[in-house]
FILO-264409 format. One record per residue: x, y, z of N, C-alpha, C in turn. Coordinates in steps of 0.05 Angstrom, whole numbers, plus 32768, in hexadecimal, padded with zeros to 4 digits. Example, Ala and Ser with C-alpha at 12.3 -4.5 7.8 and 13.67 -1.06 7.14 Angstrom:
[[8108; 7F8E; 809C]; [80F6; 7FA6; 809C]; [8108; 7FBE; 809C]],
[[8101; 7FD3; 808E]; [8111; 7FEB; 808F]; [8102; 8001; 809D]],
REM end
This chain:
[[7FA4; 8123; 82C7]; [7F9D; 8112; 82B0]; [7F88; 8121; 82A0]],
[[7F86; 8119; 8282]; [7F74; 8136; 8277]; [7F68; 8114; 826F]],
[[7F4D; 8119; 8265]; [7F39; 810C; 825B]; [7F29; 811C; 8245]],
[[7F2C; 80FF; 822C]; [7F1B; 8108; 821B]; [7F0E; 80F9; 820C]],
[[7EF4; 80F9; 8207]; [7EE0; 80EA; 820D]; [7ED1; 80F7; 81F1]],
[[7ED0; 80DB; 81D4]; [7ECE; 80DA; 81BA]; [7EB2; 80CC; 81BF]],
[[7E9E; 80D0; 81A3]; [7E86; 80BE; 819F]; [7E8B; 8099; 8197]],
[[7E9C; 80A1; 8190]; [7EA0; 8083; 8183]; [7EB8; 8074; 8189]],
[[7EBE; 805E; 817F]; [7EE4; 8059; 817F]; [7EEB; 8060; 816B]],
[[7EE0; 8066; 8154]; [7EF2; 806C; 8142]; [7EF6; 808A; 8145]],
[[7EE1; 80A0; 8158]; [7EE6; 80B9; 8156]; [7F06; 80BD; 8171]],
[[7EF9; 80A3; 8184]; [7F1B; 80AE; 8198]; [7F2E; 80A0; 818A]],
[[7F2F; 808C; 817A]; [7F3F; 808B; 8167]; [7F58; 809A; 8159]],
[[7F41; 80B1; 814C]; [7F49; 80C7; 813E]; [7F54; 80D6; 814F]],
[[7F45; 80DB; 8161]; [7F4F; 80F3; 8179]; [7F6C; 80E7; 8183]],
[[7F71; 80CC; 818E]; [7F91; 80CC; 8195]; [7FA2; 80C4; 8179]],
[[7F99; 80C3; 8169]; [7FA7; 80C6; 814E]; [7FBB; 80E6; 8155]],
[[7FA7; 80F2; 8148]; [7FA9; 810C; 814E]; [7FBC; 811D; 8165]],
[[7FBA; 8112; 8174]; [7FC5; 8116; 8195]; [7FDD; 8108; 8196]],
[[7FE5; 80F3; 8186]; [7FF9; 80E4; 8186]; [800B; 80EF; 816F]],
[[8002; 80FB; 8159]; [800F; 8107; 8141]; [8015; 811E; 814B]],
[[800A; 8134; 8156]; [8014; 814C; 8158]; [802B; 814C; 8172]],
[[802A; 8140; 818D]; [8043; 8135; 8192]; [8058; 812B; 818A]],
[[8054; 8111; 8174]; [806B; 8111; 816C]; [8081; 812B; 8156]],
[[806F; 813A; 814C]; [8075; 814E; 813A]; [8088; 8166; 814E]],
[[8083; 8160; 8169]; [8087; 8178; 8183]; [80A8; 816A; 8188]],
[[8099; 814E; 818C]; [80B7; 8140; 8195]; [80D3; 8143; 8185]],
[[80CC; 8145; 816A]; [80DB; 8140; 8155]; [80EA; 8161; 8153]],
[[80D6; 8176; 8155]; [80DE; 818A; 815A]; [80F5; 8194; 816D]],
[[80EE; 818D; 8180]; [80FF; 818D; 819C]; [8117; 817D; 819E]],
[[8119; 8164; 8197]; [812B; 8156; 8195]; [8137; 814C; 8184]],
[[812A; 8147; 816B]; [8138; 8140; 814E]; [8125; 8123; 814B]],
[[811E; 8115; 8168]; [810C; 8100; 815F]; [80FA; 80F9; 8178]],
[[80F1; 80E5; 8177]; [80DD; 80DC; 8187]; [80D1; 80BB; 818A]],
[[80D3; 80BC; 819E]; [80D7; 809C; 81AD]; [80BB; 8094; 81BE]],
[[80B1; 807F; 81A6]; [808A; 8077; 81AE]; [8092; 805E; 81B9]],
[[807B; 8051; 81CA]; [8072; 8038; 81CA]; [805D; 8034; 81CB]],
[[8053; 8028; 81B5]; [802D; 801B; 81B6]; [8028; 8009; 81BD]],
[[8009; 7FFE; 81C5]; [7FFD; 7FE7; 81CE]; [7FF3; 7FD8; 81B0]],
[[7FEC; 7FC7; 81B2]; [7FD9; 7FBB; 81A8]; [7FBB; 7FBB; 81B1]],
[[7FA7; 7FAD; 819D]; [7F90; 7FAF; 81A2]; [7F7E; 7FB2; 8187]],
[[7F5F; 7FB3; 818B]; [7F4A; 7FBD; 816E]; [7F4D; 7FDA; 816C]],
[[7F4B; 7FE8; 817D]; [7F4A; 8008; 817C]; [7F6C; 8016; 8174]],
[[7F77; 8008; 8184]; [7F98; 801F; 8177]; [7F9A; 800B; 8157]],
[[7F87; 7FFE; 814C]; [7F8E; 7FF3; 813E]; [7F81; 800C; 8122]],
[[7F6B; 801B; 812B]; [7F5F; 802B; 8122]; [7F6F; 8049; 8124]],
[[7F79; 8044; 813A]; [7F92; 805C; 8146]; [7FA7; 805C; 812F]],
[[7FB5; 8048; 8128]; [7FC8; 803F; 8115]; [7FC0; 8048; 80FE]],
[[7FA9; 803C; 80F2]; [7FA2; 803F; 80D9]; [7F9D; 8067; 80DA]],
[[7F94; 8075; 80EB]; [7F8A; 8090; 80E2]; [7FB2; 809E; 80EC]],
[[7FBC; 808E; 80F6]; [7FD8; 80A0; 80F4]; [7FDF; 809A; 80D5]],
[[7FDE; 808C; 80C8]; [7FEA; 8087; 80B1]; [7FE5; 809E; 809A]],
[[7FC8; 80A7; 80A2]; [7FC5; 80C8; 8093]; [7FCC; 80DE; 809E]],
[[7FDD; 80E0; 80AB]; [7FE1; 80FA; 80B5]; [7FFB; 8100; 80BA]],
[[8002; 8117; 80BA]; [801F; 8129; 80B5]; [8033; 811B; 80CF]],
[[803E; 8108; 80CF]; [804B; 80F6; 80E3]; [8068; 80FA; 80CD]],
[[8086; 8108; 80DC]; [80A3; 80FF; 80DA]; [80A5; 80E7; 80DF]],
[[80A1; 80D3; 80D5]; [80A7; 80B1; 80DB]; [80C3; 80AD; 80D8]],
[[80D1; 80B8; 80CA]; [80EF; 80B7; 80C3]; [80FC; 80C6; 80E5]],
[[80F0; 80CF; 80F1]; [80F7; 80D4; 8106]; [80EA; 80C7; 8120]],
[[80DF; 80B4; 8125]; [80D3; 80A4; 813A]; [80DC; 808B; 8138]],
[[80E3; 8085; 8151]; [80EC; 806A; 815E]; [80D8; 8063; 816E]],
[[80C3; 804D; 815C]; [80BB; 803B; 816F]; [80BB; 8025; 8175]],
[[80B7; 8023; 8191]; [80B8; 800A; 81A3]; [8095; 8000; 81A9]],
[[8095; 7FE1; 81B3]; [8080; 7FDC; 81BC]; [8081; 7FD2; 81DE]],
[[8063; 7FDF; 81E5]; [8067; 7FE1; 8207]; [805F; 7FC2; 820C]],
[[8056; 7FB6; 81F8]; [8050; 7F94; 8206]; [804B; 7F7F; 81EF]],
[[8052; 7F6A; 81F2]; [8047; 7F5E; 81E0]; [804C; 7F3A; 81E5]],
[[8038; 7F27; 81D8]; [8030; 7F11; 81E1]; [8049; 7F04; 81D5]],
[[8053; 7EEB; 81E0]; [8059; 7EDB; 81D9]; [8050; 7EC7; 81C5]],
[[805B; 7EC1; 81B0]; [804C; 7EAF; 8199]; [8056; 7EBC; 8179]],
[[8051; 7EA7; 8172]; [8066; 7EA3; 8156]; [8060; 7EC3; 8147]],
[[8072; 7ED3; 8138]; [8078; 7EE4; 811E]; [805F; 7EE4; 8110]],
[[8050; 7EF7; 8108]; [803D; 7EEC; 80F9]; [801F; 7EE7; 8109]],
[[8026; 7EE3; 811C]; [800B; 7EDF; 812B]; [7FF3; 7EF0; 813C]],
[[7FE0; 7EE8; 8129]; [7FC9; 7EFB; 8131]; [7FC8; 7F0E; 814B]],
[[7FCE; 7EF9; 815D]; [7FCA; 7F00; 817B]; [7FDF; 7F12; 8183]],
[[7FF7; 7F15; 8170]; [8010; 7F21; 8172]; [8007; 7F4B; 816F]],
[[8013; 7F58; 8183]; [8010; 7F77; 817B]; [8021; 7F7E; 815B]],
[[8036; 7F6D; 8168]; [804D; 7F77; 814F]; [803B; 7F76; 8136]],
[[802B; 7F59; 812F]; [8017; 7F5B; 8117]; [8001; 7F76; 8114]],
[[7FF8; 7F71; 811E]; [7FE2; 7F93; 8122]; [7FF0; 7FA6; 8112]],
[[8006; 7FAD; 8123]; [8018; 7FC1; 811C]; [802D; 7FC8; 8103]],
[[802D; 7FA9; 80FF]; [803A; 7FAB; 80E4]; [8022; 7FB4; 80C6]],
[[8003; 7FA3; 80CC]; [7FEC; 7FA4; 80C1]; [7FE8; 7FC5; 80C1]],
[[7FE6; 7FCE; 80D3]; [7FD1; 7FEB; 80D0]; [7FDF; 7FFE; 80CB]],
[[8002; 8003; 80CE]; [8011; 8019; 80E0]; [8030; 801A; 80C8]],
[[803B; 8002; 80D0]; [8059; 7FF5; 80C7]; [8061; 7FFA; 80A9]],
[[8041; 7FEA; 8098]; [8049; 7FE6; 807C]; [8040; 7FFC; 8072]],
[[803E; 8019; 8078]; [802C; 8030; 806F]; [803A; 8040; 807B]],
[[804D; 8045; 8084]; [8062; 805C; 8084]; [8076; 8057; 808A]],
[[8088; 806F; 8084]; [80A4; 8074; 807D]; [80B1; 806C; 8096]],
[[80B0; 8068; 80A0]; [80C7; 8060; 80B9]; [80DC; 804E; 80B2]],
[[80F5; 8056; 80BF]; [8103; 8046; 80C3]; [8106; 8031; 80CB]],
[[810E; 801A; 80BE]; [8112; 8003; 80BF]; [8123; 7FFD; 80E4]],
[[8138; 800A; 80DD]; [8148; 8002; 80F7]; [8139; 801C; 8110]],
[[8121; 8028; 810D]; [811C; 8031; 8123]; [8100; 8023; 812F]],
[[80F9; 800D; 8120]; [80E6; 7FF6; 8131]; [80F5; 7FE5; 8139]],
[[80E6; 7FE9; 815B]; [80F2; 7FDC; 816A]; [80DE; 7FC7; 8175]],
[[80D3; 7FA7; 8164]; [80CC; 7F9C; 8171]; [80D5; 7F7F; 8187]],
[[80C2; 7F80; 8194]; [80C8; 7F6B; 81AB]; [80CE; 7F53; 819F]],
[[80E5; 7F45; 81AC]; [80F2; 7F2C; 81A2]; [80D7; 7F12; 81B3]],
[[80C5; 7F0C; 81AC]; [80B5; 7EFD; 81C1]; [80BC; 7EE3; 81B8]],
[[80CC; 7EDC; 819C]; [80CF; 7EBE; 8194]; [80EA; 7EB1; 8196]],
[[8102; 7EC3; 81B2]; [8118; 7EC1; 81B1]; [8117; 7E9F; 81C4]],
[[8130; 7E99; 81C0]; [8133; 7E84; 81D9]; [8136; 7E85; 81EF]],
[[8139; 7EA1; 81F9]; [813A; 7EA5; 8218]; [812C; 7EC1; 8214]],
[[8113; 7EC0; 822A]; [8103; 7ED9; 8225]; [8110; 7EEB; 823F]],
[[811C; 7EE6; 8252]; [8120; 7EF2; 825E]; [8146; 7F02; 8257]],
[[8150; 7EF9; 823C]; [8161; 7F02; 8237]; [815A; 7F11; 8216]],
[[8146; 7F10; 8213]; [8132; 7F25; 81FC]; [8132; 7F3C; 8210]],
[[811E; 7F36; 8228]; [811A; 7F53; 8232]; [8125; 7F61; 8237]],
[[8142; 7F53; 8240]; [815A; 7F66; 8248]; [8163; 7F75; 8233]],
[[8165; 7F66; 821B]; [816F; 7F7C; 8204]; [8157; 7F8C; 81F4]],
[[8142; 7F87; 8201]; [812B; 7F95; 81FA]; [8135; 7FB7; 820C]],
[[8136; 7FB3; 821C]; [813B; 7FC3; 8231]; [815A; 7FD1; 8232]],
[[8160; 7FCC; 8224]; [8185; 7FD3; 8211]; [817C; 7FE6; 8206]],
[[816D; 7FDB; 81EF]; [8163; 7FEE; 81D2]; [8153; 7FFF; 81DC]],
[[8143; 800D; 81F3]; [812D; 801B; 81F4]; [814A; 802E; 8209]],
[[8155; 801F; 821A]; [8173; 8036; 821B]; [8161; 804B; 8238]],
[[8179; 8060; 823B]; [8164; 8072; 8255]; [815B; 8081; 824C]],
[[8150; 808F; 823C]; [8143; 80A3; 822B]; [8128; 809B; 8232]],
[[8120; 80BA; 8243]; [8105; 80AA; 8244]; [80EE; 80A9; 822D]],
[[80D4; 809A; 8223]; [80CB; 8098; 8211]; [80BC; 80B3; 820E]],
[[80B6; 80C4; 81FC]; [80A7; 80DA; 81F2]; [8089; 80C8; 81EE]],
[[807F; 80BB; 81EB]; [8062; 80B6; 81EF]; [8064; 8092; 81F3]],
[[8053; 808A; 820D]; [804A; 8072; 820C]; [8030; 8070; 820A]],
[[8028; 805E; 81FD]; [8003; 805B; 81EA]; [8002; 803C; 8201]],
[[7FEB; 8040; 8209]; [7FE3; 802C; 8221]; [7FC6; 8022; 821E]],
[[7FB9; 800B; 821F]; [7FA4; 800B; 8220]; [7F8F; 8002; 8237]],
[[7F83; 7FFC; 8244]; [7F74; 7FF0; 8258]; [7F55; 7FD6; 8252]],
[[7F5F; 7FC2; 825E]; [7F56; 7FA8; 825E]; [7F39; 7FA9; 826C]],
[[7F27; 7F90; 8270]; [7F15; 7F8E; 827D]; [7F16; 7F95; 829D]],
[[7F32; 7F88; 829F]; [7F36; 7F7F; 82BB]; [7F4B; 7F94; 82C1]],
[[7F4C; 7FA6; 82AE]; [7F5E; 7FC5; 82CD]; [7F73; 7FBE; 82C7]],
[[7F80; 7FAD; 82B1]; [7F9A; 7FA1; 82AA]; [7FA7; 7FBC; 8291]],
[[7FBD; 7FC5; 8294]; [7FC3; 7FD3; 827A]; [7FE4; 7FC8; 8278]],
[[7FE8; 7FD3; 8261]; [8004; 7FBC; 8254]; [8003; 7FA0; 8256]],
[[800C; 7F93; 8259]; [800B; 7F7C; 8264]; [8017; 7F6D; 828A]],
[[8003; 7F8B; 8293]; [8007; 7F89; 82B9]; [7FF0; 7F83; 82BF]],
[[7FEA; 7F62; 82BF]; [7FD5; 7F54; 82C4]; [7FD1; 7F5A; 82E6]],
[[7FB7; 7F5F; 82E9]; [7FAF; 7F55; 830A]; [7FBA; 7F42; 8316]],
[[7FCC; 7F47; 832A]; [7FDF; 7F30; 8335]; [7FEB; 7F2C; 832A]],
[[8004; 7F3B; 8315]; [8016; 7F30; 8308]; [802C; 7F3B; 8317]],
[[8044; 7F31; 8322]; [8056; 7F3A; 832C]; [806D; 7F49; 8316]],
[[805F; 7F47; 82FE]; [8070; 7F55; 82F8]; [8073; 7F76; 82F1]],
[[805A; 7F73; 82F9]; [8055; 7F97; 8305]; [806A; 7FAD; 8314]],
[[806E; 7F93; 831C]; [8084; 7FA4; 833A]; [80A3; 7F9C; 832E]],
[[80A6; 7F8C; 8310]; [80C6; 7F86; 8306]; [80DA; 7FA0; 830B]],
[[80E8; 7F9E; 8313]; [80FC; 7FC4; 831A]; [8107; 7FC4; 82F6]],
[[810A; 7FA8; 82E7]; [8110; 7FAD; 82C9]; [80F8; 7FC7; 82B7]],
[[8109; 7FCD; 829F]; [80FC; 7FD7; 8297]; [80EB; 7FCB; 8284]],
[[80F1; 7FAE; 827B]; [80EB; 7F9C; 826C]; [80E4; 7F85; 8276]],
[[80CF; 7F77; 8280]; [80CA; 7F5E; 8291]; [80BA; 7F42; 8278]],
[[80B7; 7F2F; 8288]; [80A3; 7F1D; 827F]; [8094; 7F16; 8297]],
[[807A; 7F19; 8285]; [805B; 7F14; 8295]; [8061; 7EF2; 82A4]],
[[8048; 7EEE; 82B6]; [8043; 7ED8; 82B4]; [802F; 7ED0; 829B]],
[[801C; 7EB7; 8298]; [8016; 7EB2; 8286]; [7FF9; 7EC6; 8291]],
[[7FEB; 7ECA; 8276]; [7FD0; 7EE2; 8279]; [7FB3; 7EDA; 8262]],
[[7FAC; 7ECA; 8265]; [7F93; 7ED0; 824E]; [7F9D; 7EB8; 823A]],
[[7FAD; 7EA9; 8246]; [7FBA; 7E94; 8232]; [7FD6; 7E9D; 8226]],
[[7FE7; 7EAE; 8226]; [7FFD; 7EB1; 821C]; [800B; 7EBC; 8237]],
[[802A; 7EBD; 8231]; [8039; 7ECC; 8240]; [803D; 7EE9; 823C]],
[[8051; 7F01; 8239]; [804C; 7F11; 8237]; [8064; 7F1B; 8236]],
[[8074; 7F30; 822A]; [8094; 7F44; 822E]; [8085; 7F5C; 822B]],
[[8083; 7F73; 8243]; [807C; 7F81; 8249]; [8092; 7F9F; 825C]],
[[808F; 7FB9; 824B]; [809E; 7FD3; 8263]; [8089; 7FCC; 8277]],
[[8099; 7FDA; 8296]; [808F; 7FD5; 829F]; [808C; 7FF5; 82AD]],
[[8080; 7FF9; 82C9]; [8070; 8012; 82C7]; [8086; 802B; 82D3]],
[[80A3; 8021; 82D7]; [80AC; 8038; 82D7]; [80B5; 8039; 82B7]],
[[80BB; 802F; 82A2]; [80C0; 803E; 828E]; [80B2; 804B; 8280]],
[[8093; 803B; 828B]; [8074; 8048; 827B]; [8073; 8071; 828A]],
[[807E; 806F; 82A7]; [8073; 8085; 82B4]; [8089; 8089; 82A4]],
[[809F; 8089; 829F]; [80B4; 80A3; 82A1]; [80B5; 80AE; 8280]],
[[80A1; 80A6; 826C]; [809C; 80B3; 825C]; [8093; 80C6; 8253]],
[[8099; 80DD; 8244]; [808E; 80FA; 8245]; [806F; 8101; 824D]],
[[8064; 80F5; 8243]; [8046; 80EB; 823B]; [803B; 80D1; 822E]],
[[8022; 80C7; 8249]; [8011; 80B5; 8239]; [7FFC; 80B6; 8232]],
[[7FEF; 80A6; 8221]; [7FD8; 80A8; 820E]; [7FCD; 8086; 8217]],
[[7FB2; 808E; 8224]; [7FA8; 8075; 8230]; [7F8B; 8073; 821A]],
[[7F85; 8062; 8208]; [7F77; 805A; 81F3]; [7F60; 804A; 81FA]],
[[7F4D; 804E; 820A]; [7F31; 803C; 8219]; [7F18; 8044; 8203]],
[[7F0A; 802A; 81FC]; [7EF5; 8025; 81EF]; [7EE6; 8015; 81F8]],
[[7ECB; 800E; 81F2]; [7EB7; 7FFD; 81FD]; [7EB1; 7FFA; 8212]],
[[7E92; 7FEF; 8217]; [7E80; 7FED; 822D]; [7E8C; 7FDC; 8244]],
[[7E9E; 7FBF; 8238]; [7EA6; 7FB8; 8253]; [7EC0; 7FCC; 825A]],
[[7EC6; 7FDD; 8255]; [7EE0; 7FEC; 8266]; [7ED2; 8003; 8281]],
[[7EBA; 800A; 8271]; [7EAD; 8021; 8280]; [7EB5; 801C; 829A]],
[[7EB7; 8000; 82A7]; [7EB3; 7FFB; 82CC]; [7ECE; 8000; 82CF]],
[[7EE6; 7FFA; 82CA]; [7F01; 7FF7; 82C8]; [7F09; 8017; 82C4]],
[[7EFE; 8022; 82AB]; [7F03; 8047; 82AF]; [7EFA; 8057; 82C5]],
[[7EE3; 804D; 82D5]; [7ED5; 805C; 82E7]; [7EDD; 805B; 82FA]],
[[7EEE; 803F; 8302]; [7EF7; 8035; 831E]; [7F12; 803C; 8319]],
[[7F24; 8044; 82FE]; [7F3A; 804E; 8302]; [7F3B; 8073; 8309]],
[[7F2D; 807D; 82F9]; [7F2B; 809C; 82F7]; [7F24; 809F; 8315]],
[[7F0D; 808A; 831F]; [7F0B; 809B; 8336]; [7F15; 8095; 834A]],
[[7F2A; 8087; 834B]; [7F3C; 8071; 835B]; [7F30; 806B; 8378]],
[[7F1E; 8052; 836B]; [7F06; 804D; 8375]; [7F17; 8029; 8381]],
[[7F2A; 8027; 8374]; [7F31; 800E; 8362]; [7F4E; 8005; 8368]],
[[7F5E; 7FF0; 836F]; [7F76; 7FEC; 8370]; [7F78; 7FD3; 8357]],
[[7F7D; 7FE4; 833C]; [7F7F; 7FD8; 8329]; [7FA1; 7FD9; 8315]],
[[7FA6; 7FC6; 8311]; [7FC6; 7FCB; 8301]; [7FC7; 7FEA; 82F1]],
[[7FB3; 7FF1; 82EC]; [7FAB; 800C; 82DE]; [7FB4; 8025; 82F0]],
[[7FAF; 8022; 830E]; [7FBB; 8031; 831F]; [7FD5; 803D; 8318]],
[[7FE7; 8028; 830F]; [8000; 802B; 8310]; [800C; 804A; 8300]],
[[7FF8; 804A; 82E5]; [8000; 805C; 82D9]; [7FFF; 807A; 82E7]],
[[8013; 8084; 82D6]; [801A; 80A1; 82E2]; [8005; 80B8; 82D8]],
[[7FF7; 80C6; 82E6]; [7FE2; 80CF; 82D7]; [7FEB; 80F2; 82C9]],
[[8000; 80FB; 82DF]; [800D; 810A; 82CB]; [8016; 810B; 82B3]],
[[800A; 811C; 82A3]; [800E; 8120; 828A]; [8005; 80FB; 8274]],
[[7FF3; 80F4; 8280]; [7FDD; 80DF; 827B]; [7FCE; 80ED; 8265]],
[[7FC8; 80EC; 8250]; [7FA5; 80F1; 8243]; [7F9B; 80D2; 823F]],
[[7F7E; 80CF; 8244]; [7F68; 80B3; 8244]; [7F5E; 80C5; 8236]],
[[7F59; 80AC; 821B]; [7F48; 80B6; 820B]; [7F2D; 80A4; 81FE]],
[[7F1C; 80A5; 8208]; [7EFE; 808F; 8212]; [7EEA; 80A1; 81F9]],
[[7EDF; 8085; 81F5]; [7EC4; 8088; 81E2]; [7EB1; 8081; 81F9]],
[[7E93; 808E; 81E8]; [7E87; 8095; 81FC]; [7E7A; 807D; 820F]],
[[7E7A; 805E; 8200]; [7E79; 8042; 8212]; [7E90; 803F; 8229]],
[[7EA6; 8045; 8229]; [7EBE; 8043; 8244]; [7EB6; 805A; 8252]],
[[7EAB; 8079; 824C]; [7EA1; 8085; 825F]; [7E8B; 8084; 8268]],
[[7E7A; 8075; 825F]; [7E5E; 8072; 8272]; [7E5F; 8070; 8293]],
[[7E6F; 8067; 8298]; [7E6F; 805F; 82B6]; [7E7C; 807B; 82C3]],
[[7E89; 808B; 82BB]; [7E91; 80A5; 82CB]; [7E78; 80BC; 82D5]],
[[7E84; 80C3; 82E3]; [7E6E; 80D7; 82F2]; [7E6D; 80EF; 82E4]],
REM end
């Protein structure tokens, strides 16, 4: 796992901006396109906004989202909003290559399944991940069984007040490369106890091969 460790959030911001654009430019190269999934959050929200200046093929990326809450179109608490806000309405992408999560269908467990249709066996060229207070990343809450779903598309139990449609960690590992996005002072204990796997936290799960964590300097305080 490589680590890299910005002054600010807006400077690791920049930095997986950056890290996330010149991959996709590699992917597109190599294959003709390239297949993301992002998180939500305040920081990839800063992530979003600094991809929007920079030399990104959008006409060639298919993205998907690795999780997202249950609750109406439109709603704050929703990733898909974020994403449409910082990312969506500011570049060229293709219309039919966003792929977001059906979270307002009538049967969520027959969303996920065709969630899990559309993302197909190809594995993803970059998953963007973030990490919680509690050692939680995607939406693989502490004690959530659905950690262990063999789908590649599950639903959470309920977490923080909502439910959750969430990949789950073999389609997160079997992606070319991930980009794990940690900011602020409460993460520092959760980064320290994962890096130094100090910790049996849902965060474990991830594959640290071909991993980059990219921490401002409040989430790395706690490392040695």
């Amino acid at each position: 796992m490589k680590i890299i460790i910005a002054p600010s959030p807006g400077e690791a911001a920049l930095a997986s901006a950056s890290w996330m654009a010149r991959r996709i430019r590699a992917a597109v190269r190599a294959r003709g396109l390239c297949r993301i999934a992002v998180s939500g959050g305040g920081t990839p929200a800063l992530m979003f906004d600094a991809l929007t200046h920079m030399d990104v093929p959008w006409h060639d990326v298919h993205l998907f989202q690795v999780d997202e809450r249950v609750a109406p179109d439109g709603d704050p608490e929703r990733n898909a909003t974020q994403l449409t806000d910082h990312l969506l309405r500011h570049v060229t992408i293709r219309r039919a290559n966003v792929h977001l999560m059906s979270v307002t269908a009538a049967s969520l467990i027959r969303a996920a399944s065709t969630y899990a249709s559309a993302l197909g066996n190809s594995p993803l060229d970059i998953a963007h991940l973030g990490l919680g207070d509690d050692g939680h990343t995607a939406s693989w809450a502490p004690g959530d069984a659905v950690i262990d779903n063999p789908n590649p598309v599950a639903i959470s139990g309920e977490y923080r007040g909502r439910t959750r449609m969430t990949l789950t960690p073999g389609v997160v590992n079997a992606a070319r490369s991930r980009l794990i996005l940690v900011c602020g002072p409460e993460k520092s204990a959760p980064v320290a106890a994962w890096v130094c796997d100090h910790a049996d936290l849902p965060v474990e799960r991830v594959r640290r091969t071909a991993t980059t964590l990219v921490l401002d300097d409040a989430a790395a305080a706690q490392l040695p």
